[in-house]
C-alpha positions as CSV (number, residue, x, y, z in Angstrom):
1,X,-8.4,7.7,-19.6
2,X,-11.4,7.6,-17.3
3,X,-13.0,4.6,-16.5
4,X,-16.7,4.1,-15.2
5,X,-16.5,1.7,-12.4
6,X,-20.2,2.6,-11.9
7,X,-21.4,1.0,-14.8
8,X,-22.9,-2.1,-14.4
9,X,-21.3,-5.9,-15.8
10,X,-23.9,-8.5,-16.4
11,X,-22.3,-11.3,-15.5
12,X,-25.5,-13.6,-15.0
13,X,-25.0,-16.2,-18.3
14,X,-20.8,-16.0,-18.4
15,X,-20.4,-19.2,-16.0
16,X,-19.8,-16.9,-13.2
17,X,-19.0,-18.5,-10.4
18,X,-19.7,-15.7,-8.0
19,X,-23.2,-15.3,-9.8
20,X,-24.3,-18.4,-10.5
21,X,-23.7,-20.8,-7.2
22,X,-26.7,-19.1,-5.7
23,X,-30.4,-18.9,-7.1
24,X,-30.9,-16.0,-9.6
25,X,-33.0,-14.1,-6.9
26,X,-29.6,-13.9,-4.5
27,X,-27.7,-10.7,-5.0
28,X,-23.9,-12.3,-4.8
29,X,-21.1,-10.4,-2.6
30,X,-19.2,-13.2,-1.5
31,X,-16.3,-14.8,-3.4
32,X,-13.3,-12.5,-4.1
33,X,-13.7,-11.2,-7.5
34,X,-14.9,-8.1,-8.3
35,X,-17.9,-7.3,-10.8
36,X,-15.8,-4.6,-12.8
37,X,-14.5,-5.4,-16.5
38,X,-10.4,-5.9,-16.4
39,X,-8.7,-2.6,-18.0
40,X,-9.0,-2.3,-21.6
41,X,-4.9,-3.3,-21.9
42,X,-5.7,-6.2,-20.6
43,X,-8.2,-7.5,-22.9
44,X,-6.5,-5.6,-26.0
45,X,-3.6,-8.1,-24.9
46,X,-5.7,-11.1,-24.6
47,X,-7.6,-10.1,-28.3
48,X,-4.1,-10.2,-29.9
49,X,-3.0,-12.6,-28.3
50,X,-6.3,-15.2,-29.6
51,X,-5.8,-13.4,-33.0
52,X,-2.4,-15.3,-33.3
53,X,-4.9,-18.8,-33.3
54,X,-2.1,-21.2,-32.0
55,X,-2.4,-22.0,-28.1
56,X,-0.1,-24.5,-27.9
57,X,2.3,-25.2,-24.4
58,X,4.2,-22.1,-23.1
59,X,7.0,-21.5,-21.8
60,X,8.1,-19.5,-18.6
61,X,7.9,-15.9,-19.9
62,X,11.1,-13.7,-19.6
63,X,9.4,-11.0,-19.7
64,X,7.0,-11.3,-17.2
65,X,9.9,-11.8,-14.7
66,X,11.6,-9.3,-16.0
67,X,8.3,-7.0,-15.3
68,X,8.6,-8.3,-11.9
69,X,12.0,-7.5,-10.8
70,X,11.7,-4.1,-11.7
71,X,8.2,-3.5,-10.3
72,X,9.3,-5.3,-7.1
73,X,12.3,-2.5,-7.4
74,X,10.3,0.4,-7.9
75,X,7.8,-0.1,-5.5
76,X,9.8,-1.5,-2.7
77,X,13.1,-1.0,-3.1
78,X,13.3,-4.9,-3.2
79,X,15.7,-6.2,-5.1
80,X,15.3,-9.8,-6.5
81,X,16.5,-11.7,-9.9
82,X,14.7,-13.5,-12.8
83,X,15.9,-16.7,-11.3
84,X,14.4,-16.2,-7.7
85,X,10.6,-16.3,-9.7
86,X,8.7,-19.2,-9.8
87,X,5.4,-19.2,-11.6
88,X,2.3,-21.4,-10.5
89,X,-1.1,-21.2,-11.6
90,X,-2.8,-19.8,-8.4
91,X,-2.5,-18.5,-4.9
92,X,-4.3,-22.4,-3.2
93,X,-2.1,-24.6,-5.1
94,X,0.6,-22.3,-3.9
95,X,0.0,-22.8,0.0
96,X,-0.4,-26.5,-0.5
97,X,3.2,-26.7,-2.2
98,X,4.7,-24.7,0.3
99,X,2.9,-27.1,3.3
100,X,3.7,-29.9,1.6
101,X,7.6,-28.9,0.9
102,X,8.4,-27.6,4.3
103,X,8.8,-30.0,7.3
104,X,7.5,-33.7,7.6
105,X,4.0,-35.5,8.4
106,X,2.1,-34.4,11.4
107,X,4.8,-31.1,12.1
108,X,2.6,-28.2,12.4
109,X,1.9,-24.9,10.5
110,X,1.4,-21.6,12.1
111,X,-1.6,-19.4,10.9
112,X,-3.4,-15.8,12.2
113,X,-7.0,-16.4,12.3
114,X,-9.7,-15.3,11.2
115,X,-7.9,-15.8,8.0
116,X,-8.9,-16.9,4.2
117,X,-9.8,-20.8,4.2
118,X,-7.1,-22.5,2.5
119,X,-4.7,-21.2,5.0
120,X,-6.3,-23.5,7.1
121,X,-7.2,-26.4,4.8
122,X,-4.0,-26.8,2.9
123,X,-1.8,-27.7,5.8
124,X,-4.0,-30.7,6.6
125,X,-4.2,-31.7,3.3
126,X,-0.1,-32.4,3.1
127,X,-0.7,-34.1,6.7
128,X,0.1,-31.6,8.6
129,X,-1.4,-29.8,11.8
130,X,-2.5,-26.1,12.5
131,X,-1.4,-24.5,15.4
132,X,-3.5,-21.2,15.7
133,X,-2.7,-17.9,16.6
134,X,-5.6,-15.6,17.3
135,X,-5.2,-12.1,15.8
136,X,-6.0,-9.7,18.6
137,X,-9.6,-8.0,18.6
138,X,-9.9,-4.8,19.0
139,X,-14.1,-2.6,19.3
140,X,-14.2,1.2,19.6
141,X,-18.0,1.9,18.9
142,X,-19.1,0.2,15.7
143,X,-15.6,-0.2,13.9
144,X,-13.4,-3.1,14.5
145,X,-9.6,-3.4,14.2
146,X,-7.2,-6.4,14.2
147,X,-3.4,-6.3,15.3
148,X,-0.5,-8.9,15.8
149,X,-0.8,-10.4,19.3
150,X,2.8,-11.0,20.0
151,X,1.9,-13.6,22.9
152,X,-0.2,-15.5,21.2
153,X,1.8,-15.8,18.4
154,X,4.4,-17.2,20.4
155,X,2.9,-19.7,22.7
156,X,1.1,-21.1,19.3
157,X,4.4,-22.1,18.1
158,X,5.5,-25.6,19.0
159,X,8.4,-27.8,18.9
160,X,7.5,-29.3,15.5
161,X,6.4,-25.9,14.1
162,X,8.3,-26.0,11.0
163,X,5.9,-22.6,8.3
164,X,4.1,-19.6,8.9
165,X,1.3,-18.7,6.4
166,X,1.3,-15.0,6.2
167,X,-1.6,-13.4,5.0
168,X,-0.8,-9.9,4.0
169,X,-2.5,-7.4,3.6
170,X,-4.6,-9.7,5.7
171,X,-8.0,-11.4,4.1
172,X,-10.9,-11.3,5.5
173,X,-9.9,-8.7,8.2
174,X,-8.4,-6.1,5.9
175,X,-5.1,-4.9,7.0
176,X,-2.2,-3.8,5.7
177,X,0.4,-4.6,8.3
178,X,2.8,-2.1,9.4
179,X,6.4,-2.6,9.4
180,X,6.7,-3.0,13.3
181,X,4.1,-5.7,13.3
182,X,5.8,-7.3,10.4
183,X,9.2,-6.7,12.2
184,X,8.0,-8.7,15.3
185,X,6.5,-11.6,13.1
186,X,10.0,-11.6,11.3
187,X,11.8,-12.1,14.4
188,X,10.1,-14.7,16.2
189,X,10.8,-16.9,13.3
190,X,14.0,-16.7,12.9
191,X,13.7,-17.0,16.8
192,X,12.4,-20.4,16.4
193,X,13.9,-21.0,12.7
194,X,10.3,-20.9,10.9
195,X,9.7,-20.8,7.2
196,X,7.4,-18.0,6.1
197,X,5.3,-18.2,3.2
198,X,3.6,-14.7,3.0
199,X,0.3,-14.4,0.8
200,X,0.7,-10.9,-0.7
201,X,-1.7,-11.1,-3.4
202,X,-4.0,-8.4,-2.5
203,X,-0.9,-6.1,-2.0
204,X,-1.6,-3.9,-5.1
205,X,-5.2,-3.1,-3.8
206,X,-4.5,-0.5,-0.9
207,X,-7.5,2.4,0.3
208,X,-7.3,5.2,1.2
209,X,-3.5,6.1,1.3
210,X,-2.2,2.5,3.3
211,X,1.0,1.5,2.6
212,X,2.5,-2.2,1.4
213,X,5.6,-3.9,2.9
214,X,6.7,-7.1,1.6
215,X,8.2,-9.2,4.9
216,X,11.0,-10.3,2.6
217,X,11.7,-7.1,1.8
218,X,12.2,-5.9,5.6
219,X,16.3,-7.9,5.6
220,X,18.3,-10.6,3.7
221,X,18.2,-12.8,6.7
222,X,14.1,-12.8,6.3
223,X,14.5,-13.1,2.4
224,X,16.4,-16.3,3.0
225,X,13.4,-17.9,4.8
226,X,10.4,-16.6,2.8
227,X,8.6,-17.6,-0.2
228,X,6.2,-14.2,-1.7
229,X,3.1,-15.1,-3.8
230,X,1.9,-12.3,-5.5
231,X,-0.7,-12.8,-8.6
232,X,-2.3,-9.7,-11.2
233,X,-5.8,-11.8,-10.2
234,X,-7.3,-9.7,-7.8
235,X,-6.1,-6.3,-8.3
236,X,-7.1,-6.3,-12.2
237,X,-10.2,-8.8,-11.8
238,X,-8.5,-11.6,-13.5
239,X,-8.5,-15.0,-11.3
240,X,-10.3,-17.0,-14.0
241,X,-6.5,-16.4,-16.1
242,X,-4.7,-18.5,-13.2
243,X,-1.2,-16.8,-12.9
244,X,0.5,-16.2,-9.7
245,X,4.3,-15.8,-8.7
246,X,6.5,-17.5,-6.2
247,X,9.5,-15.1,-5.2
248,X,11.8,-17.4,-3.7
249,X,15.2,-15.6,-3.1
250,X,17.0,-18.5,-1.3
251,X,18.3,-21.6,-4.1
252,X,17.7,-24.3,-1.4
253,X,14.3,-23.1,-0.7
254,X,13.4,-22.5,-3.8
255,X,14.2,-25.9,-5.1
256,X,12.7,-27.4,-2.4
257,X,9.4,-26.0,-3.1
258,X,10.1,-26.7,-6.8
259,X,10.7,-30.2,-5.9
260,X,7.0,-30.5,-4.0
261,X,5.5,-29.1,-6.9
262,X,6.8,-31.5,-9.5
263,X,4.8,-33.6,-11.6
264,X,1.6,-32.0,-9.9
265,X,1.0,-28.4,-10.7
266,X,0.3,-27.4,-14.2
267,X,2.1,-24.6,-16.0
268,X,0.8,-21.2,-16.2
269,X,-1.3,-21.0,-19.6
270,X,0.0,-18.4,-22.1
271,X,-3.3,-16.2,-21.4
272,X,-2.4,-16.0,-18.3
273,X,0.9,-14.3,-19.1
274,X,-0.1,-11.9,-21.9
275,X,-2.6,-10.6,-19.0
276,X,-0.7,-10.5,-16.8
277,X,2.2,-8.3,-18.4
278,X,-0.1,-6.1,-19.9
279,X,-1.5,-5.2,-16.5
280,X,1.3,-4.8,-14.8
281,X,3.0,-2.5,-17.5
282,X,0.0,-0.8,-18.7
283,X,-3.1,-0.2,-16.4
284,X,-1.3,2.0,-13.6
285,X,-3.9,4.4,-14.4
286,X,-7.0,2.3,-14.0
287,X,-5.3,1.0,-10.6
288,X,-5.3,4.3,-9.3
289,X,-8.7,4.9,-10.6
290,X,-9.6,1.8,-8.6
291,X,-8.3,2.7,-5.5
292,X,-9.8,5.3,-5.2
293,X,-13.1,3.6,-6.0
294,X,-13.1,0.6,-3.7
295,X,-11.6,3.3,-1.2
296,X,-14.9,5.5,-1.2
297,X,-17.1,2.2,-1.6
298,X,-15.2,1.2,1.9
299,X,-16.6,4.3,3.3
300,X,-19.6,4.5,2.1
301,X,-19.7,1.1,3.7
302,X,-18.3,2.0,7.2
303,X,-21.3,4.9,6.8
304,X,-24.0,2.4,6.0
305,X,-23.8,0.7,9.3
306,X,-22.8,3.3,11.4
307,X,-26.4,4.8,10.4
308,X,-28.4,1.9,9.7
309,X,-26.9,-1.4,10.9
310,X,-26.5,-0.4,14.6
311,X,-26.3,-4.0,15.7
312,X,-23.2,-4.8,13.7
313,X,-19.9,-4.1,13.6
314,X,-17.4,-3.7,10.6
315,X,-13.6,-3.6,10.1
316,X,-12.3,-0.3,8.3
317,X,-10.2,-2.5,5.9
318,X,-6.7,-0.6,4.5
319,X,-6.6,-2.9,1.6
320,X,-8.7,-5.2,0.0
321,X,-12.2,-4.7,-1.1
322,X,-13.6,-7.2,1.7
323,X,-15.5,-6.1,5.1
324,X,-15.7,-8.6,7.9
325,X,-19.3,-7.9,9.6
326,X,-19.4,-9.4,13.6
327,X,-23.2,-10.0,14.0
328,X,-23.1,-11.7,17.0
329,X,-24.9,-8.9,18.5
330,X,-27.7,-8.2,16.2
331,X,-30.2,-11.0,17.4
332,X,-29.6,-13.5,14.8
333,X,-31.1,-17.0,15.6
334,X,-28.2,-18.8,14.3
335,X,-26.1,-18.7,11.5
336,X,-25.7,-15.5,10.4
337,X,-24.8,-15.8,7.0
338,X,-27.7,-18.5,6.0
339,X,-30.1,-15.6,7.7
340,X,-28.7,-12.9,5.4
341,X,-28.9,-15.5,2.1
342,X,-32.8,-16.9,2.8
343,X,-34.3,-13.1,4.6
344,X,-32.4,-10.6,2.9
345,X,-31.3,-12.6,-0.4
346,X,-27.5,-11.3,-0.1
347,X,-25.0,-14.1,-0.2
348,X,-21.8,-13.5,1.9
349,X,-19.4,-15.6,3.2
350,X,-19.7,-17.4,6.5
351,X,-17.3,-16.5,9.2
352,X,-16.7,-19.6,10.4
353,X,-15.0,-21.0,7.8
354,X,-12.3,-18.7,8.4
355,X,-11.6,-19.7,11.6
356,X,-13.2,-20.6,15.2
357,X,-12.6,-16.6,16.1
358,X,-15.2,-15.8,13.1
359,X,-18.3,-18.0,14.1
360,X,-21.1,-15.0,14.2
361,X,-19.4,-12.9,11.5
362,X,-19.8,-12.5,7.8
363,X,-17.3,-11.6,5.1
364,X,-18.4,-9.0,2.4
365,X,-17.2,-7.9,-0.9
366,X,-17.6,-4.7,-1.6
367,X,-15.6,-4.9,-5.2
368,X,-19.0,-3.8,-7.3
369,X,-20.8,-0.8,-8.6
370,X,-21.9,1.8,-5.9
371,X,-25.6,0.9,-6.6
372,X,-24.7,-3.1,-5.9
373,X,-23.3,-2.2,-2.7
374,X,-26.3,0.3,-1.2
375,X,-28.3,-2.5,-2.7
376,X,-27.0,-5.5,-0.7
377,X,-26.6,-3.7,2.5
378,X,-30.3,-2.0,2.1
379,X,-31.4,-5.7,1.6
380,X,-29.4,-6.6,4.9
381,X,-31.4,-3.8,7.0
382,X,-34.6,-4.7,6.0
383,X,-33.9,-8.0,7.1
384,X,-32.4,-7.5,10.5
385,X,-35.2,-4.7,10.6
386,X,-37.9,-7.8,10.3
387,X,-36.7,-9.3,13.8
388,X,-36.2,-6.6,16.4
């Protein structure tokens, strides 16, 4: 089947939060969802599913995990059991388990930055402290690339740094990390016997031929220290479903992060796993279709400014469907991202939320139509047009 990812989705009216935080005159590329429908197996699933009537509690699904183990298998060669999968319902509560299960009060948590918020909120809200490792910056013309910066990495660890929060493939900067950069991260925790807890939820959504390597998949000894959230939310354009997945191959580990969670996060709702299995065992084909959509909508992108934006410079991401902008040379008066939202009308996400490293840079999502996307970025020229 072919599927039309040009077509347009009005979402304006559906309680969008992406399209509805802003005033109706803001064209929306901010928040991480994309403004395609989910694949047609999905929501032939979720129509069965409702035609049943009864939505009463669930249970765990079997199945699910058994869709798991052999996709984790036959993409990676990983090899995990039904019993190493723990289900919660999103990516957030996720990191705030894992801070709150690992180490005590006022130890510290390890993080790359610029990285996605709650890497950086959900330590301090279990009482814990940040302690920051820079991601190494790296111009050639107009195209900016991020890479692992081995020393910084290590003098950012402390003596009370107890978890490293792994962002991978890497949000808002875009990369898929090789497996020497992922070796190196490996080692210097065991070197200082860290916990990693290794965000891999956008690792379905690779462009333009990048590869995925799940850390835990690079040795045992790695496995044994790392907890693997993966979730069908961003790759099939479901996050409003709420089901992710904790693989947590270690028995101590995982029940210590079980024991955290207790009592606080909900179960997965049963929508949420009817989804989910139908996209992971049915939509391989509008995946791929996907791909290769987002890829040329990165490109098209990476274009855009290279011919009209010449005062900003953009990452080349290898997976996700999110640019990070640095427009710290384009003569903005301030914040960059409240000048894009009140001249051009485009809402994007403020770089320094994501860290101190992104003050002067914007986050774009680039997960829409081909029309959406020359739209917002027109909007953006005209604007920084307006003041040189």
């Amino acid at each position: 089947m072919v599927y039309n990812f040009d077509e347009p989705v009005e979402r304006r009216g559906s309680d969008s939060g992406k399209w509805h935080y802003f005033g109706a005159d803001v064209l929306p590329m901010w928040v991480a969802d994309m403004d395609f429908r989910s694949p047609a197996p999905v929501m032939k699933a979720l129509h069965e599913r409702i035609d049943h009537g009864v939505f009463g509690y669930g249970l765990d699904s079997p199945e699910l995990k058994t869709v798991l183990r052999e996709r984790m298998h036959r993409l990676y060669n990983w090899t995990i059991t039904p019993d190493d999968i723990v289900f919660w319902p999103g990516l957030v509560c996720g990191l705030n388990v894992v801070s709150r299960a690992i180490g005590e009060r006022e130890d510290s948590v390890l993080v790359n930055t610029p990285v996605y918020p709650p890497f950086l909120s959900s330590p301090i809200n279990q009482e814990r402290t940040l302690a920051i490792a820079e991601l190494a910056l790296q111009a050639q013309g107009q195209q900016l690339h991020y890479a692992l910066n081995d020393a910084a990495f290590t003098a950012a660890i402390q003596a009370n740094t107890k978890l490293f929060l792994l962002c991978n493939p890497h949000n808002p900067v875009g990369r898929a990390y090789t497996r020497d950069e992922l070796t190196r991260m490996a080692e210097m925790c065991l070197r200082h016997d860290l916990t990693i807890c290794s965000d891999e939820i956008h690792s379905d959504l690779l462009l333009g031929g990048a590869g995925h390597i799940p850390i835990a998949a690079l040795a045992p000894e790695i496995a044994a220290r790392t907890v693997t959230i993966l979730a069908p939310s961003k790759t099939y354009n479901l996050p409003g479903l709420g089901c992710s997945m904790a693989i947590i191959q270690d028995p101590a580990l995982r029940r210590q992060v079980q024991k955290a969670a207790n009592g606080i996060v909900p179960h997965v709702n049963v929508l949420g796993y009817v989804a989910a299995i139908a996209a992971y065992t049915e939509c391989e084909d509008w995946l791929d279709q996907l791909r290769t959509y987002l890829t040329g909508n990165r490109d098209f992108l990476v274009a855009y400014v290279k011919e009209h934006l010449p005062t900003l410079r953009t990452t080349v991401p290898e997976a996700t469907y999110l640019a990070w902008l640095d427009c710290r040379e384009a003569g903005i008066e301030g914040n960059a991202q409240k000048f894009f939202l009140e001249k051009a009308k485009v809402a994007l996400n403020d770089g320094a939320a994501f860290g101190t490293d992104g003050a002067g840079f914007v986050r774009l999502n680039f997960g829409c139509t081909r029309a959406t996307l020359q739209e917002g970025l027109e909007k953006m020229r005209a604007a920084l047009e307006s003041i040189q």
